[in-house]
N, C-alpha and C positions, 0 to 999 in steps of 0.2 A: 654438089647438086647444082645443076642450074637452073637460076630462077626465072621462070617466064609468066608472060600473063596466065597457061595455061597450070600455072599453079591451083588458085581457086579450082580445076579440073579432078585434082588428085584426092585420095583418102587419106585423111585423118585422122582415122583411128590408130593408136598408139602413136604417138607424136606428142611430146613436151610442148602445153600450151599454156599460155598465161596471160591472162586479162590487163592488155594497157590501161584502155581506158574505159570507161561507163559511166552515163549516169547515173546508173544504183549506183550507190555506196558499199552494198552488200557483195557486189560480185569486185571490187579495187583487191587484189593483192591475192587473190587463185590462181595459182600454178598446181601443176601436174597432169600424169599423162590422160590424154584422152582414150574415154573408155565405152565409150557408146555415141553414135548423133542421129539424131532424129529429122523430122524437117525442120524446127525450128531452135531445136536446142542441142547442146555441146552434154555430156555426161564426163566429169572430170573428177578424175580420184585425188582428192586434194586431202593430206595430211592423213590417210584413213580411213574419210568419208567420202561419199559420192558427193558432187555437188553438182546440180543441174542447170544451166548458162544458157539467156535465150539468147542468141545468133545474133538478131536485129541490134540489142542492146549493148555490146560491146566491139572491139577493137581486139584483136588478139594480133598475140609473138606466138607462133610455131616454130618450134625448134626440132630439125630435120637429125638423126642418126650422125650425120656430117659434120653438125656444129653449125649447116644453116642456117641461120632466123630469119624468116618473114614475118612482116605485118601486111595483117589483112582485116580491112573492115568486114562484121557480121553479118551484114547488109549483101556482100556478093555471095555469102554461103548459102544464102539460104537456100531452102529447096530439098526435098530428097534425096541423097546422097549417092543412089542410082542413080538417077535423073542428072545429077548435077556433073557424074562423071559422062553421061553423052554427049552436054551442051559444049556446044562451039562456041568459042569465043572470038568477037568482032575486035580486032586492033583497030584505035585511035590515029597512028601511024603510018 
């Protein structure tokens, strides 16, 4: 897979994701696949249980069918996830 800004653009759901960093303490060390996202939060089946992740408060590793990994701040996800697949993305570049 290759990686472009227009990553942030793509679905998520079902995609191996895992919480690098946050400042909850609560949300450090959830992995598993994503199973639901809303505007502001990730739905990730971690050990059995759902565990619900808001967007803003983490850094996630998405690990693509491929073996890709990406990190992406929570902060670009946000937004509804229809929504979020129309937005165009402005290169820095």
């Amino acid at each position: 897979m290759k990686v472009t800004p227009n990553i942030i653009c793509s679905e998520f759901i079902g995609t191996e994701a895992k919480i690098a960093q946050s400042p909850n303490q609560n949300y450090k060390g959830i992995t598993g696949k994503v199973t639901d996202e809303t505007k502001n939060t990730f739905t990730i089946l971690h050990n059995g249980k759902t565990k619900h992740v808001i967007k803003e408060a983490a850094v996630f590793h998405f690990t693509y069918s491929d073996g890709t990994t990406v990190e992406i701040d929570g902060k670009l996800l946000t937004g509804r996830p229809e929504d979020r697949l129309k937005k165009t993305i402005k290169r820095l570049w």
